[in-house]
C-alpha positions as CSV (number, residue, x, y, z in Angstrom):
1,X,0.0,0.0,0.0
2,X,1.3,3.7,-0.9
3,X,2.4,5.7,2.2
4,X,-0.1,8.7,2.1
5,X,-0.2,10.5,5.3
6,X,-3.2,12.0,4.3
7,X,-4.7,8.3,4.2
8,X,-2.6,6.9,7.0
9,X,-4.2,9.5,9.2
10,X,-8.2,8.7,8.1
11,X,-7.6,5.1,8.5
12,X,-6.6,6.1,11.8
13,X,-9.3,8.1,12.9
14,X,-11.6,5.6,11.1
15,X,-10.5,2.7,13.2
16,X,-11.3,4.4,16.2
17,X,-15.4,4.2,15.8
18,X,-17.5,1.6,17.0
19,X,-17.2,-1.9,15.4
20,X,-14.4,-1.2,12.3
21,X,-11.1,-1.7,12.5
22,X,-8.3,-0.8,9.9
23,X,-9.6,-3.1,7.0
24,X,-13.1,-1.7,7.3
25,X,-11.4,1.6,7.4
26,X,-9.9,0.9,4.3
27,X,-12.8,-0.1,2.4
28,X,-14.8,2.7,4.1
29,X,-12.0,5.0,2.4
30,X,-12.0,3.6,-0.8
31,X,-15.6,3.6,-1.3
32,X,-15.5,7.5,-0.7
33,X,-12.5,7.8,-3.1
34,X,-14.2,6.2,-5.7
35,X,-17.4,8.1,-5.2
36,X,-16.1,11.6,-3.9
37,X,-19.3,13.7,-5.4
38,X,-21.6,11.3,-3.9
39,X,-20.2,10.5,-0.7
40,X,-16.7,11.8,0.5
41,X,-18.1,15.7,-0.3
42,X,-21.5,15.4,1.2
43,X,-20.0,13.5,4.0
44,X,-17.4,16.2,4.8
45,X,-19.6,18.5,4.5
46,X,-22.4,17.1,7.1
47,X,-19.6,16.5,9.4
48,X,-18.5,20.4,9.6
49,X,-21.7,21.3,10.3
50,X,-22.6,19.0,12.5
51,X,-19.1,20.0,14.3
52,X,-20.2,23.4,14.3
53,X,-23.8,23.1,15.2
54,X,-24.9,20.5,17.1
55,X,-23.9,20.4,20.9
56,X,-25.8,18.5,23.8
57,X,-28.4,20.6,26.0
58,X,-26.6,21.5,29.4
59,X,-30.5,20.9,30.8
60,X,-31.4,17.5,30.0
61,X,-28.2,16.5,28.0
62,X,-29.5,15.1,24.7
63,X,-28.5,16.7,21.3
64,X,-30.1,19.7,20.2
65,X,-29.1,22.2,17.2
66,X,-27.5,25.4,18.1
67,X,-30.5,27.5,16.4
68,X,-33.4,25.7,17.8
69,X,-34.6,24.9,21.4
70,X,-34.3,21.7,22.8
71,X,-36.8,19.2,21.3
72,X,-37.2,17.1,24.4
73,X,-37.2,20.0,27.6
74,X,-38.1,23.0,25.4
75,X,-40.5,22.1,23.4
76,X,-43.7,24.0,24.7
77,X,-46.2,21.6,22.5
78,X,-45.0,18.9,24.7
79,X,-46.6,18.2,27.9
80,X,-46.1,14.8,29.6
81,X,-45.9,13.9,33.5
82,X,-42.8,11.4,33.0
83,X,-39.4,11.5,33.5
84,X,-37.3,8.8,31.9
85,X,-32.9,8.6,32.8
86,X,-30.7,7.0,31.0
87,X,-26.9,6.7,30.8
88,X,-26.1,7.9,27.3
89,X,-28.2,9.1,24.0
90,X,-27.7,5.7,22.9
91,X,-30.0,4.3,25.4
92,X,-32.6,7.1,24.5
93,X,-32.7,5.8,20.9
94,X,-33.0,2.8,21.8
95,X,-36.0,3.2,24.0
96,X,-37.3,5.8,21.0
97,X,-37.1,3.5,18.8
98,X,-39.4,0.7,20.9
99,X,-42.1,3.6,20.5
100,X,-42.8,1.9,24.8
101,X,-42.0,5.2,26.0
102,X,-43.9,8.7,25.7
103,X,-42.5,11.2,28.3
104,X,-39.5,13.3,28.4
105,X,-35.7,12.0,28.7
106,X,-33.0,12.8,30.7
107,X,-29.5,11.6,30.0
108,X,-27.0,11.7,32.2
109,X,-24.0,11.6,30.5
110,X,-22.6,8.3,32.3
111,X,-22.9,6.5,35.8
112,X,-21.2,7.4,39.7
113,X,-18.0,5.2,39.8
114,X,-14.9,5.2,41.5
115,X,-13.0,3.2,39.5
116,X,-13.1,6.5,36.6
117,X,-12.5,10.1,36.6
118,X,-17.1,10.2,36.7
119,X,-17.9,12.4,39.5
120,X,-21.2,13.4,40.6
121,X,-20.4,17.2,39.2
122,X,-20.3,15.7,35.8
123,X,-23.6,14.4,35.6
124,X,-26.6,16.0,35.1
125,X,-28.0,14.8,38.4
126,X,-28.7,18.1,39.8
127,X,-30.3,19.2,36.4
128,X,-32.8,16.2,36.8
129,X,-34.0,17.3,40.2
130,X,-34.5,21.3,39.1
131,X,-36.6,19.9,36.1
132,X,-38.7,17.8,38.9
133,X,-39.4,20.5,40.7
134,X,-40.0,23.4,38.2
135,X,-42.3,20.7,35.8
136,X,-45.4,19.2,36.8
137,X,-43.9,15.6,36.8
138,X,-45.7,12.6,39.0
139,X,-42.9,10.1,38.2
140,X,-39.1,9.4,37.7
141,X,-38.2,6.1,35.3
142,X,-34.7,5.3,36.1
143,X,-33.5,3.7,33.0
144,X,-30.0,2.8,34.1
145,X,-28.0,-0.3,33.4
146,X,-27.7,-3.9,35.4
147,X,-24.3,-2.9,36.3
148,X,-22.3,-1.9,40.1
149,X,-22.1,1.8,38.7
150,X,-25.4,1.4,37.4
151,X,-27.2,0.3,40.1
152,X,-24.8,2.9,42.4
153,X,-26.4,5.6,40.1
154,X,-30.1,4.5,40.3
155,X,-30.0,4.5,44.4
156,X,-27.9,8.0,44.4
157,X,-30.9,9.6,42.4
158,X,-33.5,7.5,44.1
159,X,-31.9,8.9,47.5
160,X,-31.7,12.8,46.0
161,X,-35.6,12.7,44.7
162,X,-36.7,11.5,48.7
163,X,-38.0,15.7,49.5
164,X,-39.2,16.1,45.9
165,X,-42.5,13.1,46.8
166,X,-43.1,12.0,43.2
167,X,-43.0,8.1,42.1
168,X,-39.5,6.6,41.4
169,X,-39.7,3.5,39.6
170,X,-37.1,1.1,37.9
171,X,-36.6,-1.0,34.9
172,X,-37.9,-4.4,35.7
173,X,-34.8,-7.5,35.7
174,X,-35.2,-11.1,35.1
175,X,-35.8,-12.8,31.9
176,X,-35.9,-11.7,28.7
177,X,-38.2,-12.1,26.1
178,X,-37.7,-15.4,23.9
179,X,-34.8,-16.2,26.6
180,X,-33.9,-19.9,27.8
181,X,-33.1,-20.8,31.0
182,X,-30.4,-22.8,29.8
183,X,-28.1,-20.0,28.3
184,X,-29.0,-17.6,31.1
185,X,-26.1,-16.3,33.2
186,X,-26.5,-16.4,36.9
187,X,-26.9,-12.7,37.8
188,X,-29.7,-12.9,35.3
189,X,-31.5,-16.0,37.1
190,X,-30.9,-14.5,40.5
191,X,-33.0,-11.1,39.5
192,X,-35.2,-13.1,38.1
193,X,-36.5,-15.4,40.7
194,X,-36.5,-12.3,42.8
195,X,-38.5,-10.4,41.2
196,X,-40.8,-13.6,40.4
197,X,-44.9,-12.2,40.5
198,X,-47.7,-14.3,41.6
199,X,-50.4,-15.5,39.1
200,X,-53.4,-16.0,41.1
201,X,-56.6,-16.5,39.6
202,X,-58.1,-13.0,38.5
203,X,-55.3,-10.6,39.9
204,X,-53.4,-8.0,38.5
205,X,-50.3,-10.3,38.2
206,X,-52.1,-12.9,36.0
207,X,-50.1,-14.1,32.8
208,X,-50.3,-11.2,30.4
209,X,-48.3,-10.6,27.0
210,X,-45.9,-8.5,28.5
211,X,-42.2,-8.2,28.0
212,X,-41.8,-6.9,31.7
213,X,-41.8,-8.4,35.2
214,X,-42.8,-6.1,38.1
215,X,-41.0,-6.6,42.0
216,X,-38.9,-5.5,44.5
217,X,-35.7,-3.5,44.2
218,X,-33.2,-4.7,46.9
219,X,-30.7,-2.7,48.2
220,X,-27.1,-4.5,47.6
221,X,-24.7,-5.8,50.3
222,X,-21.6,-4.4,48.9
223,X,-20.4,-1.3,46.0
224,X,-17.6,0.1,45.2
225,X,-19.5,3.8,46.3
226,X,-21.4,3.6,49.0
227,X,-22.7,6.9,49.4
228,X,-25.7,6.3,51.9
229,X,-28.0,3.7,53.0
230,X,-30.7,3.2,50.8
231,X,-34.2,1.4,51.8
232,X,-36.1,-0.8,49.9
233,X,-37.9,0.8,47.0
234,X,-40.5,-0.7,44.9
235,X,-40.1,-1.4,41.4
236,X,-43.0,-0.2,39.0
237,X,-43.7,-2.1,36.3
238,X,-41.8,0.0,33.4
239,X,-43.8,2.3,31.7
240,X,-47.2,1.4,32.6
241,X,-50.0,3.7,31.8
């Protein structure tokens, strides 16, 4: 292959997005050699401006374009009672996507850890409890992930909502939809039977098409950041109307 800084250094930067590595980059390169009108100049263009233009709200920290308000906290023809936090925008569009959701997001930006550089001050965590209190909101979703920091997150928001008296509810755990018990891990079978439900005759909990499991949301034993002592809290089924 010819040496071509110019190349060398867009392989390079290329390599360092999700899922490619230098032979994709390659390709990827080629393609937009081969097809500059179509592709590379378009494409270089869309990136400037999205450089330039697009930056994430410092309110409720999903992207929004430098000449318009927020679409998700500014947007004065929406008016919903719900409150749904996530780690990243990645888990937003995923949840956007699932069309399971309608309420307003709030994304953190990443999780409470000690074992990063994450500090409470760089999370919009503060941010979340201004918009509970200046919005009529009647609940919090806390959309985080099944991990230590996670988890650590969830009950450091569920602890700093306590004077605010709305509804904080979790993502259900347990089995997935279409899962085996077979290829399950153990973490996954040990939040499952936990949150087990009842299926009495003519309840609520009765089997139902649903992809959720309701239960209770037990405080763990042991986290890297332990920065109070959280109760027990009770686990909403997600999203239910």
């Amino acid at each position: 292959m010819q040496n071509i800084p110019e190349i060398e250094n867009l392989i390079k930067l290329i390599s360092k997005l999700p899922g490619l590595g230098p032979k994709s980059a390659k390709r990827i390169i080629l393609k937009m050699i081969n097809n500059r009108q179509e592709l590379m100049k378009p494409l270089a263009q869309n990136l400037s401006e999205v450089y330039k233009n697009v930056i994430r709200c410092n309110i409720c920290g999903t992207l929004k374009s430098n000449s318009s308000p927020c679409d998700n906290c500014e947007n004065v023809t929406k008016n919903f009672n719900k409150i749904c936090v996530v780690e990243n925008i990645s888990d937003q569009w995923a949840i956007e996507n699932s069309s399971v959701f309608q309420g307003y997001f709030h994304i953190l930006g990443g999780t409470l850890s000690n074992s990063n550089t994450q500090k409470k001050e760089d999370l919009l965590i503060d941010s979340l409890i201004e918009r509970v209190k200046k919005n009529d909101i009647e609940e919090v979703i806390l959309a985080t992930s099944a991990t230590v920091e996670g988890q650590t997150t969830a009950f450091y928001i569920q602890d700093s909502l306590k004077k605010t008296n709305i509804k904080v509810s979790k993502l259900a755990q347990g089995l997935p939809v279409g899962g085996e018990i077979e290829s399950l891990d153990d973490g996954t079978l040990i939040s499952a039977f936990k949150n087990r439900k009842g299926l009495n005759s003519g309840s609520e909990s009765s089997i139902k098409p649903t992809p959720f499991i309701s239960g209770t949301f037990e405080q763990p034993t042991d986290w890297s950041i332990h920065l109070t002592t959280y109760p027990k809290i009770p686990c909403a089924l997600f999203f239910s109307s």
